[in-house]
N, C-alpha and C positions, 0 to 999 in steps of 0.2 A: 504678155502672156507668159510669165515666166513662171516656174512650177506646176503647169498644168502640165495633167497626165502620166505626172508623179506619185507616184504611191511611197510613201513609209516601208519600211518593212516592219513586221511588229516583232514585239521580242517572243520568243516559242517559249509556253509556260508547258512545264512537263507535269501533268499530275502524280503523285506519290501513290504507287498501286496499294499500300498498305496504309490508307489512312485510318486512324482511330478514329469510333464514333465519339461526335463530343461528350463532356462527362456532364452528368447529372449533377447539379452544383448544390439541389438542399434532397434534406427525404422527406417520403412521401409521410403524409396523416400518419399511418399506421406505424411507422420507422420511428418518426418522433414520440409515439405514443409508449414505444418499445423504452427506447429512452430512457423515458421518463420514468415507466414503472424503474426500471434499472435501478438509476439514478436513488427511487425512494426505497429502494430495500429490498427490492422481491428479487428472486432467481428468477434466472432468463427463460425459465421453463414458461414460469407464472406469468413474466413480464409480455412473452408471445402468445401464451392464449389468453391475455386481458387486452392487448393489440389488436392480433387479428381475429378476434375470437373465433379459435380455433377447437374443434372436436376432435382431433383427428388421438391415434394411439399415443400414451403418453412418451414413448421411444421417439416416433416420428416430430411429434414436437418438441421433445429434447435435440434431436437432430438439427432439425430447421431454425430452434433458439440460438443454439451452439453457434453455425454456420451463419445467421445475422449477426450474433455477436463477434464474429470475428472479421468482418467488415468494418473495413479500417473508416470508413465514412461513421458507420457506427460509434467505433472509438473515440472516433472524433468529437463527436455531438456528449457522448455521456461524457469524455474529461471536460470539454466547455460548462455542463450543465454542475458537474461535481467542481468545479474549479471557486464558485462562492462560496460554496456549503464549507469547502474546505479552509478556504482565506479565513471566514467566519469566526472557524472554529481555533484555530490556529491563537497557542497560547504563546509567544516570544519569551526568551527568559528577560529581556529588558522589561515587559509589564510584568512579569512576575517579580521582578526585581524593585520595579516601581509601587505597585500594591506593597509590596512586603517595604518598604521605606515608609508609604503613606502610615501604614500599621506603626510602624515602631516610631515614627514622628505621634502621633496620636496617645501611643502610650508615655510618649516623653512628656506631652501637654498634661497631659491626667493624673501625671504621676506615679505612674504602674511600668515600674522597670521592670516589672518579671516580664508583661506585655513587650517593651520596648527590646529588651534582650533576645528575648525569644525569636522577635523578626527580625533582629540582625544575626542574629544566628542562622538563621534558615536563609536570611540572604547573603552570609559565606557560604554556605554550604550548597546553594544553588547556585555560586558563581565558581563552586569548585577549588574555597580557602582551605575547607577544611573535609578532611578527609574521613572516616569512619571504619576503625580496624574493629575486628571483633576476633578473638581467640577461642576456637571452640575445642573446652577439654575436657575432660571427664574430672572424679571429684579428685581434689586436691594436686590438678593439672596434670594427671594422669593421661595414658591417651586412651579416644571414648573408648574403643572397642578392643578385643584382646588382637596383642600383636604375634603372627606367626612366622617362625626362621626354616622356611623351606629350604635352605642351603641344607641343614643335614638327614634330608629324604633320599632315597635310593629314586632310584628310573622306575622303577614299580610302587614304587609308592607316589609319586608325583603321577603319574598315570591315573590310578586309582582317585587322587582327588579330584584332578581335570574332568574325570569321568564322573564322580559326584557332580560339580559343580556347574556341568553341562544338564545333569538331570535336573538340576535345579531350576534350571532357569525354564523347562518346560513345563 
């Protein structure tokens, strides 16, 4: 009879006074429907009373759109739901650099070097070979506008045009 009458001791689990209620892991119909209006275009005004179809004053549901949109769960859901739209969209300079080759192979086959230059041109110039200065001057490279030597203005006379050129701008 050897361990009878023996007890274990058990080990003391201290509960945490401050536990957090567990989190809500998706959103409700209405959240997702938020969303999604988002997502397709509309202000978050629009997006919450086509969600929860809401009557309430247009202030008040500004408020309440606002205050769901800044719900980081929120955020969450619309960068997922925008994160295709955007891949999609998304032009790479290596396909543009590829189209713009297919182009100028195409004008080489045809014949048509203004074609075929023209896309290697545009594909330096999208790969950043060539550069594009422009000198903006007036006629016979003057400069555009007339130029003024405010070094030989008195302190009242510099005054006076600060003070124009303040009225001007109202």
């Amino acid at each position: 009879m050897t361990g009878m009458g023996k007890t274990r001791a058990r080990p003391v689990h201290h509960r945490t006074p401050h536990r957090r209620p567990p989190v809500k892991r998706f959103l409700s119909a209405k959240q997702e429907r938020f969303c999604v209006q988002i997502v397709a275009g509309g202000t978050a005004t629009d997006a919450y009373r086509l969600a929860y179809g809401s009557r309430a004053k247009p202030k008040t549901v500004h408020e309440l759109a606002s205050h769901l949109l800044a719900n980081p769960k929120i955020q969450t859901r619309v960068a997922a739901l925008r994160a295709p739209v955007i891949q999609a969209a998304q032009l790479t300079l290596a396909d543009h650099l590829d189209e713009l080759r297919v182009i100028r192979d195409r004008g080489k086959r045809s014949r048509n070097l203004r074609v075929a230059l023209n896309a290697e041109e545009l594909r330096g110039k999208a790969s950043g070979l060539y550069v594009e200065r422009k000198e903006i001057t007036g006629k016979g490279g003057a400069p555009l506008g007339p130029v003024y030597d405010f070094s030989q203005l008195t302190d009242e006379e510099l005054g006076t045009a600060e003070a124009l050129v303040e009225k001007a701008k109202r």
